[in-house]
N, C-alpha and C positions, 0 to 999 in steps of 0.2 A: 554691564553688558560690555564686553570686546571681540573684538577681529579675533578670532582664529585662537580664542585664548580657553578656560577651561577652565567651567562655572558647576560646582556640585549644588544639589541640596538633598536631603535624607530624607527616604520617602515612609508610608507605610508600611514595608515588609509585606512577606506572604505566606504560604500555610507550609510550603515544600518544606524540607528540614535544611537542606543546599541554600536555598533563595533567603531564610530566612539568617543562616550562618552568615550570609555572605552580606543582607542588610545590617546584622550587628555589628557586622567589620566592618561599614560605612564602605563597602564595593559594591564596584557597578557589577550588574547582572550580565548585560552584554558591554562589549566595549569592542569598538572598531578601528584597527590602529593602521593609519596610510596606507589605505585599500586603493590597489587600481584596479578598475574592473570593465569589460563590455564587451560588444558583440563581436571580435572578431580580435587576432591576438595585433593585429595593425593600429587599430584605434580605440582607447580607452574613455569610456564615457565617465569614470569616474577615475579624478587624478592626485589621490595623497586623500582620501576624505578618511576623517577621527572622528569618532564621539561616543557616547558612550549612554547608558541608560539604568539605572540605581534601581533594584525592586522596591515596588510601589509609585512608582514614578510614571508621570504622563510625560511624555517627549515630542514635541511636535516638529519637522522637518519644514519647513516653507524657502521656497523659490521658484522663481521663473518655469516655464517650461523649457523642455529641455537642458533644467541644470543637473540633472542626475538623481531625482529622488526616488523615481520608481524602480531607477538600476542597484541604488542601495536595499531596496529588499527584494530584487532578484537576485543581487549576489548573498545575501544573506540567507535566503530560502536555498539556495545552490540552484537555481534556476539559471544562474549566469557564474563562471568559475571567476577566482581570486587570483588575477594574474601578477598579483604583489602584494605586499602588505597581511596583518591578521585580522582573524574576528574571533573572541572569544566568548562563548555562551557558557555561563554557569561554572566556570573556571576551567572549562574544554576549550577547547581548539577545534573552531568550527572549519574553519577558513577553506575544508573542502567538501562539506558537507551534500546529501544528496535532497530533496524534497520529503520525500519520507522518512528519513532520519530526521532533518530537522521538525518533524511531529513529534516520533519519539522521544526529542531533546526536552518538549515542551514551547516550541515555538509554535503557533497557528497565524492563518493570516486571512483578515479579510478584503478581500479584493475590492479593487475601482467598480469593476463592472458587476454585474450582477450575476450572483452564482449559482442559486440555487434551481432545484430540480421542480420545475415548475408546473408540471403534474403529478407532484407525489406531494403530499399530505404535511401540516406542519410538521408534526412528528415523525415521520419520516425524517423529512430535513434535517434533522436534527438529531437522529439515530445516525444519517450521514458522518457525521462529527465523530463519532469513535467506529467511524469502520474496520481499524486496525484490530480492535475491541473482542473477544469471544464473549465475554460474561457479559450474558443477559440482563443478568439482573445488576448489575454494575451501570449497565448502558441505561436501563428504568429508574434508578435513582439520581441518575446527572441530569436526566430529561425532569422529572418532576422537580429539581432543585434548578433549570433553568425557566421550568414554571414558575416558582416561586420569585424567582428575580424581577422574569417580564410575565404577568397574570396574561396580560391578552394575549400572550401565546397560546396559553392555558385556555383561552376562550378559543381560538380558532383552533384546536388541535388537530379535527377532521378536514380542515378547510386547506383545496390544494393552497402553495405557495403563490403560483399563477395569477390567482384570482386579488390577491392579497393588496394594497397600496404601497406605495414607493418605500413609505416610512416603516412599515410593517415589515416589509423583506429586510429593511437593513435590519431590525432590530432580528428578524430571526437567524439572518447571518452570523452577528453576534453573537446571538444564544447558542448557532452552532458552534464558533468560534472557540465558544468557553465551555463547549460538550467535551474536552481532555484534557480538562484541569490545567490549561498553559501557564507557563510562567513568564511568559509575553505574548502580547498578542499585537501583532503590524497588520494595521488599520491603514487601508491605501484611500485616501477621501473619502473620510466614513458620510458624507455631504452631497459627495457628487449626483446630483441628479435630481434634489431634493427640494423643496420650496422651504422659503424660509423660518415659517413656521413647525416645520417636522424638522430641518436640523438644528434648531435650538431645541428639540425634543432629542434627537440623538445624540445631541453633546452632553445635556444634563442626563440621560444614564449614560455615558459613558464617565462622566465625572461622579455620578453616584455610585457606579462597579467599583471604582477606584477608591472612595474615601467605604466605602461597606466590604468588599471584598479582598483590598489590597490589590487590584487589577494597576499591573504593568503594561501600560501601552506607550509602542512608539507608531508615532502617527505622523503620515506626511498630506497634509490639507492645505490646497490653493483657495480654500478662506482662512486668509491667513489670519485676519483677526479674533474668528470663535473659535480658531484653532491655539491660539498662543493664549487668551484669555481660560480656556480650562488647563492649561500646562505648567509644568513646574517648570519647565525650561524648554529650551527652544534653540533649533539649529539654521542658519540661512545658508542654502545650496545656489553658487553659480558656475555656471560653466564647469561644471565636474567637480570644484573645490569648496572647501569651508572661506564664510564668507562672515558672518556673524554667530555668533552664539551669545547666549547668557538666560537668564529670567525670562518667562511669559512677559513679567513685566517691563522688562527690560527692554525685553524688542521693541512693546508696542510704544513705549516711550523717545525708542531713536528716533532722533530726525531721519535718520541715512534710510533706515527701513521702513518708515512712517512713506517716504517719499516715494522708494520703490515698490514698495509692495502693497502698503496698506490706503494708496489712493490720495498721498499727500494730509490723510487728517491725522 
């Protein structure tokens, strides 16, 4: 584990022909080089932030609030412009990218707060997912292949979203999520809201997508310890800059981060 220094490990790979080139050359899929970015061109919420993400790789972002981690995947989405520095997706030049391009690219994201359409039908929701999508029958076979992933989607398929439990909406999020075949997918606290027994259910399929399907996530989760504990690595955000990186394990093993973040144990 070090400050501000820059720890690889080779993940799974994935099905793209791009993603999967760029696994064999042991390259990161995204990489984020001394990104300023934020709401207004006076004051930058994020100052010099790097890192990077290897397909098949879990990434997990952890820091304080307000150190900058939701603003790293608004500038990433193009939700918030790159007022310095680059980000490269899939050996593109993301760094001006608009929301819906970044679909096209292969990024998807599933948000903090809850997103789904909460009187329209599982499958619905989940038709959502490739709205860009014409073919039908293209859109029927991602839905029964995200059947196959998570079965009790499969059971509640007529059942609106609405009616659905905490843990159930994340999980159809998700399966929206991965309704466009991403080659990353940015999980904004896949946790948030959840009791602790459904999010040790959402972290182990999100660690099952990853070692079954080769799913690329970077995830930024304020439970920092079931968040660093499924990750192959791990980034510490403070006040806009890199703070620590290295190994899941590595983090949880700091003292320095043991003490800030993980409750001193």
């Amino acid at each position: 584990m070090v400050r501000t220094g820059v720890m690889t490990m080779t993940g799974n790979g994935l099905t793209s022909s791009s993603s999967t080139k760029l696994a064999r050359a042991g390259r990161p899929l995204l990489e984020i080089h001394d990104v300023y970015a934020g709401y207004n061109v006076d004051f930058d919420i994020l100052k010099g932030v790097s890192m990077h993400v290897k397909p098949g790789e879990i990434v997990c972002v952890i820091g304080p609030n307000g150190a900058g981690k939701s603003t790293v995947f608004k500038a990433l989405y193009g939700f918030l412009n790159v007022r310095q520095g680059r980000v490269l997706f899939d050996d593109q030049d993301i760094s001006d990218i608009r929301p819906q391009d970044a679909l096209k690219a292969g990024i998807t994201i599933v948000p903090q707060l809850r997103s789904l359409f909460p009187q329209m039908t599982v499958y619905e929701n989940l038709e959502m997912g490739m709205y860009l999508e014409k073919d039908k029958e293209r859109i029927k076979r991602r839905i029964n292949y995200i059947y196959d992933l998570f079965p009790r989607l499969a059971e509640r398929t007529s059942q609106k979203a609405g009616t659905m439990s905490g843990g159930e909406q994340r999980m159809l999020e998700i399966g929206r999520a991965l309704m466009w075949e991403p080659k990353l997918v940015l999980m904004d606290e896949p946790s948030a809201g959840l009791a602790p027994l459904i999010t040790k259910m959402i972290f182990r399929n999100i660690q099952r997508l990853n070692r079954e399907i080769g799913l690329t996530v970077l995830m930024i989760e304020q439970n920092a310890r079931q968040g660093l504990e499924i990750s192959n690595r791990g980034y510490v955000l403070e006040l806009g800059k890199n703070s620590y990186e290295g190994t899941g394990h590595e983090l949880l093993s700091n003292a320095e981060v043991r003490r800030a973040f993980l409750g001193g144990r």
